[in-house]
VEXDREN-2710 file (C-alpha; in Angstrom, 1 decimal):
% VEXDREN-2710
k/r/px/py/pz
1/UNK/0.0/0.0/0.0
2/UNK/1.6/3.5/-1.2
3/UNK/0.7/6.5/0.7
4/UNK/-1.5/7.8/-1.6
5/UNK/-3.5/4.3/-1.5
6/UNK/-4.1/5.6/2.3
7/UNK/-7.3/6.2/3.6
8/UNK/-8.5/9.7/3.1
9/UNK/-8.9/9.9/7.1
10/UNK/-5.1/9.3/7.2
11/UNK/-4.2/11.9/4.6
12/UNK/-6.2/14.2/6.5
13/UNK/-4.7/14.0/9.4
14/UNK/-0.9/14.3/7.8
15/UNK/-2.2/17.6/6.5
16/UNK/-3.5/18.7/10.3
17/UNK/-0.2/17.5/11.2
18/UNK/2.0/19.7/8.9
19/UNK/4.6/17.2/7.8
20/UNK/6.4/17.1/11.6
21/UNK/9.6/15.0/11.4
22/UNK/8.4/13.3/14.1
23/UNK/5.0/12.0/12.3
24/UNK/5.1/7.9/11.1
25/UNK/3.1/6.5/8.4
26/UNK/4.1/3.8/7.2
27/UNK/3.0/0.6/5.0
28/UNK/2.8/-2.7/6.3
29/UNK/2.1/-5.5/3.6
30/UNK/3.2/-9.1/3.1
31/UNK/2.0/-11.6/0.7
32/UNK/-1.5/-9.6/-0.2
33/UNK/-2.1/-8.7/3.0
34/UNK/-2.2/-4.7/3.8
35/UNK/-2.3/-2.4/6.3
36/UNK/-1.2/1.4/7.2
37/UNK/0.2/2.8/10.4
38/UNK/0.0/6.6/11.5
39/UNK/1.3/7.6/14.7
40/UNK/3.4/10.5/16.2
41/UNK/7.1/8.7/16.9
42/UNK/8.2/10.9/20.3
43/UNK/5.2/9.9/22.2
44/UNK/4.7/5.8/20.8
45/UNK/6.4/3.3/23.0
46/UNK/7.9/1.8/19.9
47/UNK/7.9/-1.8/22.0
48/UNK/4.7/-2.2/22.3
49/UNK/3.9/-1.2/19.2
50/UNK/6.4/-3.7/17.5
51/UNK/4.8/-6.4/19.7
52/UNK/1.3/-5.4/19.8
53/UNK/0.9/-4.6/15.8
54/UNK/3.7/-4.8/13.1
55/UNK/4.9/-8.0/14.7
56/UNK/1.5/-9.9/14.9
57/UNK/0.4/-8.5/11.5
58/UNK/3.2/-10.7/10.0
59/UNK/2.4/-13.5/11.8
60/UNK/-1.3/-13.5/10.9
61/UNK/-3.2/-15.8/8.4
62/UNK/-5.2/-13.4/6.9
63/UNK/-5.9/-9.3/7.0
64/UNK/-8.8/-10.7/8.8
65/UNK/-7.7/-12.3/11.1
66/UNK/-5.6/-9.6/11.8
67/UNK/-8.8/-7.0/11.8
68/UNK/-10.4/-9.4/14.6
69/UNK/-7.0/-9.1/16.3
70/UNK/-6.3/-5.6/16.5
71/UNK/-10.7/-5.3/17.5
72/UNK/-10.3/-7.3/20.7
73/UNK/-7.2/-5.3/22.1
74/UNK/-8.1/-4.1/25.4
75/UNK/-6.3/-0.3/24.6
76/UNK/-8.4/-0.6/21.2
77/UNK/-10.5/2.6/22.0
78/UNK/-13.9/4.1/19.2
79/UNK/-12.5/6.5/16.9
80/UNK/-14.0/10.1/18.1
81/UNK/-14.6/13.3/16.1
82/UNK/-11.5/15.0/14.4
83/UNK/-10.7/17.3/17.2
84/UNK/-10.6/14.8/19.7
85/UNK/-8.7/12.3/17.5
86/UNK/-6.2/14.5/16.9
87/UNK/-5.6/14.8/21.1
88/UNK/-5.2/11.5/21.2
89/UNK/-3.1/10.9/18.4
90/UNK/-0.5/13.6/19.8
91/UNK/-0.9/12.3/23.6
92/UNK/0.5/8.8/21.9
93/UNK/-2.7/6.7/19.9
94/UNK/-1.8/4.6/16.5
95/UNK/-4.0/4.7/13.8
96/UNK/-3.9/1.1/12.6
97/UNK/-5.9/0.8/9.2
98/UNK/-6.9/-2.3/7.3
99/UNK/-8.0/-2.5/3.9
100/UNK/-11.6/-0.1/4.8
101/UNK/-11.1/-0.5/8.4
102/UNK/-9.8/2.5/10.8
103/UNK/-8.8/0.9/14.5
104/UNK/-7.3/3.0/17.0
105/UNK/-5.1/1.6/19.7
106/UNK/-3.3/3.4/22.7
107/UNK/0.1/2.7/22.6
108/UNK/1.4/5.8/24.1
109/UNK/4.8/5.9/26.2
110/UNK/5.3/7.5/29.9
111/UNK/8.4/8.9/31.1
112/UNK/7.2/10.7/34.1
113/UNK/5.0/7.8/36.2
114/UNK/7.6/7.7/39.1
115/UNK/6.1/8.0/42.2
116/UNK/6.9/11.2/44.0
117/UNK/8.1/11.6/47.8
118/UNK/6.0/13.6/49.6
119/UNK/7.3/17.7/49.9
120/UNK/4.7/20.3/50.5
121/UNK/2.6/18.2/53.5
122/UNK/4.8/16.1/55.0
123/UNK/3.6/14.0/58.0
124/UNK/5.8/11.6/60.5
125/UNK/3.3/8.4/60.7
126/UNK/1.3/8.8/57.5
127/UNK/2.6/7.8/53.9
128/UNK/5.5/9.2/52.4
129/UNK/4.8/9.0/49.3
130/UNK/2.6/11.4/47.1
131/UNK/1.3/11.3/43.5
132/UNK/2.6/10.9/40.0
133/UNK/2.5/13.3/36.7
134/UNK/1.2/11.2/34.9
135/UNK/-2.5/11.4/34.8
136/UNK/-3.7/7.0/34.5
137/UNK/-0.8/6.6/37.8
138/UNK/-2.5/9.2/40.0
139/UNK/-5.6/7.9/39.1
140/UNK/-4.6/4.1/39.8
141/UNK/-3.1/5.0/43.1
142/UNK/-6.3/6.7/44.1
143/UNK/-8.2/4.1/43.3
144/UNK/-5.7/1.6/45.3
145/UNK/-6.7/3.0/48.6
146/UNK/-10.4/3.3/47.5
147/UNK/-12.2/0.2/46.8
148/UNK/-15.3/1.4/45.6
149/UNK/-17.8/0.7/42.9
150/UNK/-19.4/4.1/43.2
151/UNK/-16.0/5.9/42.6
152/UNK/-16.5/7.8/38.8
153/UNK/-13.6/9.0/36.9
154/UNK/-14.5/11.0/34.6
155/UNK/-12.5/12.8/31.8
156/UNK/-12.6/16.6/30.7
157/UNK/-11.6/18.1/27.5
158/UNK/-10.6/21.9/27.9
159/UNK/-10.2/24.5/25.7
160/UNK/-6.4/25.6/26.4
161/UNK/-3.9/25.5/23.8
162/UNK/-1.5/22.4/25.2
163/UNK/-5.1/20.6/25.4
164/UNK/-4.4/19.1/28.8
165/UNK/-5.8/16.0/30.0
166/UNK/-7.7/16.0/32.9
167/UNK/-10.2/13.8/35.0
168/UNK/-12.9/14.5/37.5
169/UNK/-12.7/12.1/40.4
170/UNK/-16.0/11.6/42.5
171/UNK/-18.1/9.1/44.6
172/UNK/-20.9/9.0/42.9
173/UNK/-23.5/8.2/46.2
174/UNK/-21.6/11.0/48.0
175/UNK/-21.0/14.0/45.7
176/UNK/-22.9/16.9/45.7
177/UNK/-24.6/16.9/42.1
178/UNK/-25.3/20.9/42.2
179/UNK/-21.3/20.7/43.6
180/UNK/-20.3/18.6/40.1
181/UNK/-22.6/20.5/37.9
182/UNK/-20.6/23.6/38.8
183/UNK/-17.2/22.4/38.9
184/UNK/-17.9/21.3/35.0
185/UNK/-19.3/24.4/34.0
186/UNK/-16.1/26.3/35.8
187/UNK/-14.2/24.0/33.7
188/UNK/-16.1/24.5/30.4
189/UNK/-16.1/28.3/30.8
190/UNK/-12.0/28.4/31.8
191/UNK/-10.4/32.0/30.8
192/UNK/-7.3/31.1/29.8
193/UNK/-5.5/29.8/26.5
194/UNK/-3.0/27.6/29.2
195/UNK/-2.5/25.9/32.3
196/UNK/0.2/23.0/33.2
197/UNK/-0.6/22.5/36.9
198/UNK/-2.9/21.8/39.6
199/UNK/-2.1/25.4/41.3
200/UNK/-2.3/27.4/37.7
201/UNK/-5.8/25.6/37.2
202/UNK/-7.1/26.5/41.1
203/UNK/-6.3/29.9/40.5
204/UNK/-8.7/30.2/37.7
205/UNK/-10.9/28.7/39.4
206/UNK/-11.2/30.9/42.2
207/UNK/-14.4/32.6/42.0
208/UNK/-12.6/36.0/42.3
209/UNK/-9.3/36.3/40.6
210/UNK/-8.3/39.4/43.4
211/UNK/-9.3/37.2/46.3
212/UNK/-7.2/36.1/49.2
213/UNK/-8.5/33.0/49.9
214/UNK/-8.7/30.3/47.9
215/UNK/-11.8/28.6/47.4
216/UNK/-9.8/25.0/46.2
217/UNK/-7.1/23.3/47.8
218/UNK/-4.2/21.6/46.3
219/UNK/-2.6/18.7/47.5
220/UNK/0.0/15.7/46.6
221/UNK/-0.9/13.3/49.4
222/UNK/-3.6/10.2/48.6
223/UNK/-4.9/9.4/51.8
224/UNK/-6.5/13.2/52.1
225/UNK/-7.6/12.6/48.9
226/UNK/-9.5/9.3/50.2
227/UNK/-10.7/11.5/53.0
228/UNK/-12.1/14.3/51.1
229/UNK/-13.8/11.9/48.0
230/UNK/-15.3/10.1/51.1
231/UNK/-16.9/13.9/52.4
232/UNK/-18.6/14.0/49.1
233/UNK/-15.8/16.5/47.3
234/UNK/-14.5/16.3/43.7
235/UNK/-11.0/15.7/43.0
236/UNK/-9.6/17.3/39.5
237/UNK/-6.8/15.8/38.3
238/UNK/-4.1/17.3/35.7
239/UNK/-1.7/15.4/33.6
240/UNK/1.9/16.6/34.1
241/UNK/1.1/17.7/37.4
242/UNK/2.2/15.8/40.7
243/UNK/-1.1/17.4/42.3
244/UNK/-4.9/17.2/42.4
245/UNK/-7.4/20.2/43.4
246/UNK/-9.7/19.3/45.6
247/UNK/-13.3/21.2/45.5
248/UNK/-15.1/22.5/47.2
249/UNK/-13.1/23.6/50.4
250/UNK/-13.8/25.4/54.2
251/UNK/-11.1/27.8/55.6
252/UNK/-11.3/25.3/58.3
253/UNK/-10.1/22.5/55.6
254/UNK/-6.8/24.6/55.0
255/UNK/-6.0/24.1/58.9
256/UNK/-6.3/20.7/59.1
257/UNK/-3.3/18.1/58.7
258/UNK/-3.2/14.4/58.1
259/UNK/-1.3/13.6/61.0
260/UNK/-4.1/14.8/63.1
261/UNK/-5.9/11.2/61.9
262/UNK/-2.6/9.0/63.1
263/UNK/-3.0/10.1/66.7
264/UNK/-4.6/10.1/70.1
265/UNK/-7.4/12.8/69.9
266/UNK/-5.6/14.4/73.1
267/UNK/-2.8/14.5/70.8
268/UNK/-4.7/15.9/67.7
269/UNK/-6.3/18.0/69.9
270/UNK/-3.4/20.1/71.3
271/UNK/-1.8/19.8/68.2
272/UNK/-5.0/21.8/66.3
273/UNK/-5.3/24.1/69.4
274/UNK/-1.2/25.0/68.9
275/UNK/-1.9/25.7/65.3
276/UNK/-4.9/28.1/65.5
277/UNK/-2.7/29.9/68.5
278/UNK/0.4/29.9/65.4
279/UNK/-2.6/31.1/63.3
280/UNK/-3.7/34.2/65.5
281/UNK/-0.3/35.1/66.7
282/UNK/1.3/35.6/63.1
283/UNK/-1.8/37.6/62.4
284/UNK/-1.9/39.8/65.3
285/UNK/1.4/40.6/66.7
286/UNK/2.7/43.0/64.4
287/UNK/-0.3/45.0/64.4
288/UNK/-0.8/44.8/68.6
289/UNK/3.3/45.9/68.8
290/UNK/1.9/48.6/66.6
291/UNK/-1.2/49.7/68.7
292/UNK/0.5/48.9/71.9
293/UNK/3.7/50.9/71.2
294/UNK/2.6/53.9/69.8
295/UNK/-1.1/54.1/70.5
296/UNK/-2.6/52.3/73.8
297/UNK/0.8/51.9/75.5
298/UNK/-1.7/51.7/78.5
299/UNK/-3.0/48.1/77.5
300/UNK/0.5/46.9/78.9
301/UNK/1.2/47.0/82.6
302/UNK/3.3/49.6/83.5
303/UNK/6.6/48.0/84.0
304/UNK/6.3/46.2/80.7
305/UNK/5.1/49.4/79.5
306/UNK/8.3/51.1/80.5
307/UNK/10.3/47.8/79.3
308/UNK/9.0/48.5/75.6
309/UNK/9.3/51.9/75.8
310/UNK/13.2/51.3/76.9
311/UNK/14.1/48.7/74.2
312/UNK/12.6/51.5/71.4
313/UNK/15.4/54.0/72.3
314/UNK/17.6/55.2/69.7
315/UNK/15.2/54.2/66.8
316/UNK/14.6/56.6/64.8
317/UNK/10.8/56.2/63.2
318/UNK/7.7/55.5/64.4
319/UNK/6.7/51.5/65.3
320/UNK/4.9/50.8/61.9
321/UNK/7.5/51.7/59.9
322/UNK/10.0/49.1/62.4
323/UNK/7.8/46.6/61.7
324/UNK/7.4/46.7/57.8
325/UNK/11.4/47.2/57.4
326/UNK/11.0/43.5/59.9
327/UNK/8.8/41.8/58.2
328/UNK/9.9/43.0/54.8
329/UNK/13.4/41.6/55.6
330/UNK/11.4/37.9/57.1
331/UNK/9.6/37.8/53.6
332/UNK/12.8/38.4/51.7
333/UNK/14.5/35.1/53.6
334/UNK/11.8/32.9/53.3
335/UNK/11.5/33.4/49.2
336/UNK/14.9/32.9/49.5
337/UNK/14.9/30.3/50.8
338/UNK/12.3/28.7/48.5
339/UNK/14.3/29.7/45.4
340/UNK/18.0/29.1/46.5
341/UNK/19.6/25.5/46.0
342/UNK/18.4/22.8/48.9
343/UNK/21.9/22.5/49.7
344/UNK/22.7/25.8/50.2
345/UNK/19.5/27.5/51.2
346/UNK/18.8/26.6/55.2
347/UNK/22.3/28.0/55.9
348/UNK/21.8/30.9/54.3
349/UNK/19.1/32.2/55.4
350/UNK/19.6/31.1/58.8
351/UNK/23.2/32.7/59.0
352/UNK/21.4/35.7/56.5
353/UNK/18.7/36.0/59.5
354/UNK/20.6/35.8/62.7
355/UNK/23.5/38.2/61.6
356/UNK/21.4/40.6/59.6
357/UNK/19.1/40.4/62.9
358/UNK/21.6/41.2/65.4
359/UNK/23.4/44.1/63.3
360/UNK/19.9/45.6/62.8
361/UNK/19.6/45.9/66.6
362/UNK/22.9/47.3/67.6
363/UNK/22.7/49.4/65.1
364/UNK/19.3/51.0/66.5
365/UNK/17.4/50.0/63.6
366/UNK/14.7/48.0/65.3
367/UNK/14.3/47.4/69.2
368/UNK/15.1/43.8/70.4
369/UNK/11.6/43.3/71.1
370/UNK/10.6/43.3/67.5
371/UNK/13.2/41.7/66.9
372/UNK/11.7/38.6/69.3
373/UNK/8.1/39.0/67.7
374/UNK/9.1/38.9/64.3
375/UNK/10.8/35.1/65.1
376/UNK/7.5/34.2/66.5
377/UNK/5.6/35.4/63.8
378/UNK/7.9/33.9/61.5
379/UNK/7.7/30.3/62.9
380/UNK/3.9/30.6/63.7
381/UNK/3.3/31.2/59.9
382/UNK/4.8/27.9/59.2
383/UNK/2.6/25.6/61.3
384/UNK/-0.8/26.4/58.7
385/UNK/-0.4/23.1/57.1
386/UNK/-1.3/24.4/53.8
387/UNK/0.9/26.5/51.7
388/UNK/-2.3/28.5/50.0
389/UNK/-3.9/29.5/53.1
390/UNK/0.0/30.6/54.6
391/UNK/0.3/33.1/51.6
392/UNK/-3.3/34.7/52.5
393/UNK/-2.0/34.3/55.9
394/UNK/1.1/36.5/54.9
395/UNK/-0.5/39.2/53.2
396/UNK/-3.7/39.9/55.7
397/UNK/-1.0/40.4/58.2
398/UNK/0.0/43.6/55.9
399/UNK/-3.2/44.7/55.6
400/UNK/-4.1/44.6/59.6
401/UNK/-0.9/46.6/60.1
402/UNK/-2.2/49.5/57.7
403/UNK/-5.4/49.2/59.5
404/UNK/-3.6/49.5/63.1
405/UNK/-0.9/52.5/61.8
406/UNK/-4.4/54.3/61.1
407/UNK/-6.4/54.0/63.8
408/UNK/-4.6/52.2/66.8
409/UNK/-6.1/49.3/68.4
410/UNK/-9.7/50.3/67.1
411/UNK/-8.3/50.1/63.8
412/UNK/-6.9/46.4/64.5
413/UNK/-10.2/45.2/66.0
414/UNK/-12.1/46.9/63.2
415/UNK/-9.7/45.2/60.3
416/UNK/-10.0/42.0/62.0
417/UNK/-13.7/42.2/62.4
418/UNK/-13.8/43.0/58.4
419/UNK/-11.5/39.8/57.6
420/UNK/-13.9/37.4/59.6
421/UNK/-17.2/39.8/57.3
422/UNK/-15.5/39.1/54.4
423/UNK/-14.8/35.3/54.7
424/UNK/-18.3/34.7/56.1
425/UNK/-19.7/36.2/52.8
426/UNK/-17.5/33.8/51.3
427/UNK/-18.6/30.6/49.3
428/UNK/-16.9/28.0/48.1
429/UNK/-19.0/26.1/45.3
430/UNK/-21.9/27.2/47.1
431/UNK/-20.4/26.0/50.5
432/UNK/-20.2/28.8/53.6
433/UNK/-16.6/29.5/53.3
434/UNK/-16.7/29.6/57.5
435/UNK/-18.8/26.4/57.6
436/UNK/-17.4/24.4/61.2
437/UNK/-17.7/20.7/60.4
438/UNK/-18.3/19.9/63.6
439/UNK/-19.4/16.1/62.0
440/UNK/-17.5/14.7/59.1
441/UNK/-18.9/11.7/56.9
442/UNK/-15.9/10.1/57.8
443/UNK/-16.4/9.6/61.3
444/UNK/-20.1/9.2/60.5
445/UNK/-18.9/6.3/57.9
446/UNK/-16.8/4.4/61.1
447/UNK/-20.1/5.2/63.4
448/UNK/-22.2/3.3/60.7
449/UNK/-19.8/0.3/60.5
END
């Protein structure tokens, strides 16, 4: 069979395809028998396909035979419409044609399936390792740890350029179907020609772009996962991305860890109480050194007043403007030390911190007070479990401290009274964004068993 004996179909396609170097078709034909391949070469595992196809179609009796053959292969998929045949011809799918016969078989090849370790939520007891890039592996390990008939994957085509693959991942008997209905139409009505990852896709789907909080949660690990599809919540998963969303989400979602399920609820309890006291004391005690310093000095009692008042000698601005130069300088080390080298990056910063620190204060450039608060501020940022909620975190501190410089302590009960307005007019799919769960269907679940 010549190429221009091909199928139409197949000349077709070599047109959408523009001649690429990397674009096969080829002839296969022995004693009568034909047949035509069309694949793209970079993205085949040529293996299989030697094994699966060209190998068996020399070894077959007839081109019938060989039809029946290639028809009962389990990654033998239905041909779709162009568009979506051209997606799955460039994500790895071989056109296999016989005499009048089109087949198409999935024989693509996967060079990012490893399993990854566990980076972003790391937990002591719980498993240590997370997902995979590769769309079918993150899938398969989800459905490892749940055993469910009712667990639907279902499979989205967007409109970006790269078309990225990506799956919706629900229990059917548990999912909210007004939740699902949304979540596809968030999908279908996406605002941008590309995304590549789990946190580029949750930020367009924030209902507000200019929000703070986000209304979706990323995460790598599989057993919150298991947790959250067993709570009734979608899980969108991305090819080429290590991590799932998971929609929709509570601000009381972001707080929880999975290490909180591997331990004695005394345990778990102190453990959540410590990180909501982290949670308020990063928020709060910039502004309060603020209102306390150069405001209400008569909150404190008066020898901690006058101990304050001492450590402040010899600097030359007002509080506010201390503690902006501080925390300034704290955000500057911690994005350095997300961006510099792992091996060089926790002594840098650390030495960069402590000696920058001390030189600040004998210098008379902040008191040693601040320079006390700002280290508890900076580790109590650290213990929200979720990286999203950390980076609101980080910014409503800023905004409570223009709040305070303005009005004193009214102004820092007044800002924090607006945050807590503004996340209880928040939703989340629908969902009150301040919504306790006082009873999840999990424990419900082991109650019923």
């Amino acid at each position: 069979m010549t190429e221009q004996q091909a199928p139409p179909l197949l000349n077709q396609l070599s047109k959408k395809f523009k001649s690429s170097d990397d674009v096969i078709q080829t002839p296969l034909q022995i004693k009568g028998q034909q047949a035509f391949l069309f694949y793209v070469r970079s993205v085949v595992d040529g293996d299989k396909l030697q094994q699966t196809v060209i190998k068996p179609f020399f070894e077959m009796a007839s081109a019938e035979d060989f039809a029946s053959y290639i028809q009962s292969l389990p990654n033998q998929i239905e041909i779709p419409e162009m568009d979506k045949l051209l997606i799955l011809i460039s994500a790895g799918a071989v056109i296999v044609a016989i005499d009048n016969q089109l087949f198409l078989v999935e024989l693509r090849i996967v060079k990012n399936n490893e399993v990854q370790e566990t980076t972003m939520e790391p937990t002591i007891h719980g498993p240590q390792k997370g997902l995979s890039e590769d769309i079918q592996t993150t899938i398969n390990l989800i459905r490892q740890r749940y055993h469910r008939a009712s667990l639907k994957v279902e499979d989205i085509i967007t409109d970006d350029v790269s078309n990225t693959a990506v799956a919706l991942l629900y229990d059917g008997d548990r999912v909210d179907p007004e939740v699902l209905k949304r979540i596809k139409l968030e999908l279908g009505n996406l605002e941008t020609p590309l995304f590549q990852s789990g946190g580029e896709l949750q930020h367009f789907l924030n209902k507000s772009r200019f929000t703070l909080f986000p209304t979706a949660m990323v995460t790598e690990r599989p057993d919150r996962i298991v947790y959250n599809l067993v709570a009734g919540k979608v899980v969108i998963v991305i090819d080429g991305s290590p991590n799932v969303i998971v929609a929709p989400v509570v601000f009381f979602d972001f707080m929880a860890s999975m290490e909180d399920n591997y331990h004695v609820s005394a345990i778990s309890g102190f453990t959540i109480a410590l990180r909501y006291l982290g949670l308020f004391m990063c928020i709060i005690l910039p502004s309060l050194y603020i209102a306390m310093t150069s405001y209400n000095p008569e909150i404190l009692r008066i020898e901690l007043a006058l101990t304050v008042a001492g450590s402040r000698i010899g600097v030359p601005y007002p509080s506010f403007v201390e503690v902006l130069f501080m925390l300034l300088f704290m955000e500057l080390l911690t994005e350095a030390s997300m961006r510099l080298p792992k091996a060089v990056s926790g002594t840098a910063t650390t030495v960069g911190g402590l000696i920058l620190g001390t030189a600040a204060t004998e210098a008379a450039l902040t008191s040693t007070i601040m320079v006390i608060i700002i280290s508890a501020v900076a580790i109590s940022t650290f213990v929200i479990p979720i990286n999203e909620m950390s980076f609101a975190i980080r910014v409503v501190r800023f905004l409570l401290i223009i709040y305070t410089s303005l009005f004193g302590m009214v102004g820092l009960l007044i800002g924090f009274l607006g945050i807590i307005m503004f996340m209880a007019n928040k939703d989340s799919l629908g969902t009150p964004y301040l919504k306790i769960p006082w009873r999840s269907k999990v424990n419900e679940l082991r109650e019923g068993q």
